[in-house]
C-alpha positions as CSV (number, residue, x, y, z in Angstrom):
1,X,23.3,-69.9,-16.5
2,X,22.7,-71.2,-13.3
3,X,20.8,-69.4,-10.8
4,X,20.8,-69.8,-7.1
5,X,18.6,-68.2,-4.7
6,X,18.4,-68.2,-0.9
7,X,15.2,-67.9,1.4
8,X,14.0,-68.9,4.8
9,X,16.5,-66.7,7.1
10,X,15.4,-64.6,9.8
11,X,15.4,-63.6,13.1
12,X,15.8,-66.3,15.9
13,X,15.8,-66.5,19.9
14,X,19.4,-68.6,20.9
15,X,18.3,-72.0,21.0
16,X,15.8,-72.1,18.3
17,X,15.9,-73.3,14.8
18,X,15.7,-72.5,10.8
19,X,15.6,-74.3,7.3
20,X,17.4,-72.5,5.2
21,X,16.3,-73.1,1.4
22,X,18.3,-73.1,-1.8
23,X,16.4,-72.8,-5.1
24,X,18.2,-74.2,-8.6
25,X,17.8,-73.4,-12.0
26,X,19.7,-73.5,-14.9
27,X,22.1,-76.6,-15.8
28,X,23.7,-78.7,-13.4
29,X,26.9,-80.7,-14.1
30,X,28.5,-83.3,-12.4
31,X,30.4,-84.1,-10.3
32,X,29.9,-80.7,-8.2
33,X,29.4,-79.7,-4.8
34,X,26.8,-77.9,-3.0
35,X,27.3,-75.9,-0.2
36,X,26.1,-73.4,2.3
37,X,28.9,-70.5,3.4
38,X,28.2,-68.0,6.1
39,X,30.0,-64.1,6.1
40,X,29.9,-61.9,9.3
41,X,30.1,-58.2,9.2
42,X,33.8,-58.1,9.1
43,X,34.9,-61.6,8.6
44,X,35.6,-63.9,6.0
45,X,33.4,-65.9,4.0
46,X,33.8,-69.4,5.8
47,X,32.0,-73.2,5.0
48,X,29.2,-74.2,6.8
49,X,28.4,-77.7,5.2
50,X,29.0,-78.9,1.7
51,X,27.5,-82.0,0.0
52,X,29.1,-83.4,-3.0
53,X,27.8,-85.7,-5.7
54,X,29.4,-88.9,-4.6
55,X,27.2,-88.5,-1.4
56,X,30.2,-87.3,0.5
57,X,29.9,-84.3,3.3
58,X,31.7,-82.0,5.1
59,X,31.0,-79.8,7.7
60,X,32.6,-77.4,9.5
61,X,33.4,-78.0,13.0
62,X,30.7,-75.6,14.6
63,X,28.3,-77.0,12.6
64,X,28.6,-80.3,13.4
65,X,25.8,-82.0,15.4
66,X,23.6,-78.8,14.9
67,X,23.3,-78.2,10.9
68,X,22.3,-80.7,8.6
69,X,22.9,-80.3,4.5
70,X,20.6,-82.0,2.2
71,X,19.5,-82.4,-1.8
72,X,16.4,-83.1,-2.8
73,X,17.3,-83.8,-6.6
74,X,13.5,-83.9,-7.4
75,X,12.5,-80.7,-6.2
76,X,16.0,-79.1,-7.2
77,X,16.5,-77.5,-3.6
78,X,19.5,-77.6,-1.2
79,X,18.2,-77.5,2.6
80,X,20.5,-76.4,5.2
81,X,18.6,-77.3,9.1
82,X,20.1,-75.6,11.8
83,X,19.3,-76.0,15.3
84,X,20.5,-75.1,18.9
85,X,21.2,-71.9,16.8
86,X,24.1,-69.5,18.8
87,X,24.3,-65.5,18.4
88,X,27.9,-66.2,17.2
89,X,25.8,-67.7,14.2
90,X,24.2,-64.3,13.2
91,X,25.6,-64.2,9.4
92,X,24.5,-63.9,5.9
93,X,24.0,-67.7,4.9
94,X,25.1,-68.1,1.4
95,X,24.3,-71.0,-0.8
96,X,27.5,-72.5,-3.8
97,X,27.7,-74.7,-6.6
98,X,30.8,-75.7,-7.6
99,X,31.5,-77.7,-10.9
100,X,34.2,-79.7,-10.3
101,X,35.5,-79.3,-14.4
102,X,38.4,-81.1,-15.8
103,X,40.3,-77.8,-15.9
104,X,39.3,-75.4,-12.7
105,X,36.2,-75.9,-10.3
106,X,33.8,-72.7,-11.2
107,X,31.8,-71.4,-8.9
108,X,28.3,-69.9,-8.7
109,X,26.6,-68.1,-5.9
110,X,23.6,-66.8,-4.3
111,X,22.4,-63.6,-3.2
112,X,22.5,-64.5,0.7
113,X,19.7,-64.9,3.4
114,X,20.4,-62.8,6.6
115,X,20.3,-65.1,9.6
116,X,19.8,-63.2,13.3
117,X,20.4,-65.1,16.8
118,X,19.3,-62.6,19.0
119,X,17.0,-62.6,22.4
């Protein structure tokens, strides 16, 4: 079973910054993809960066130049650093796992960290 879990949100002035953590456990296959989601009251669940094991990224076009994704293997954590943070970015940050299996990626999620832009 893997297990994700999410820490590190709060609230935020517009401008500021936050580290978002994502704790592992369980078995990890490869190849996979790790990735951070974001869900507004309201809206759809939508990517916010995704790192896959062939050291590939991806990240969605309001993230870019602002968020950063990274793995540190040894520690088993998925960071997510956002800065210039926008009240449009108020959302509960969700951290994935996909294994990318032979048959159908599978998918595994967190519990969600609420992230607040507010003045």
């Amino acid at each position: 079973q893997v297990q994700l879990v999410e820490s590190g949100g709060g609230l935020v002035q517009p401008g500021g910054s936050l580290r978002l953590s994502c704790a592992v456990s369980g078995n990890i296959f490869s190849p996979n993809t790790m990735g951070w989601y974001r869900q507004a009251p309201g809206k759809q669940r939508e990517l916010v960066a995704a790192d896959t094991t062939d050291a590939s990224t991806n990240y969605a076009e309001f993230a870019k130049g602002r968020f950063t994704i990274s793995r540190d293997r040894a520690k088993r954590t998925v960071y997510l650093q956002m800065n210039s943070l926008k009240p449009e970015d108020t959302a509960v940050y969700y951290c994935n796992y996909r294994y990318r299996s032979n048959l159908a990626p599978q998918d595994y999620w967190g519990q969600g960290t609420q992230v607040t832009v507010s003045s």
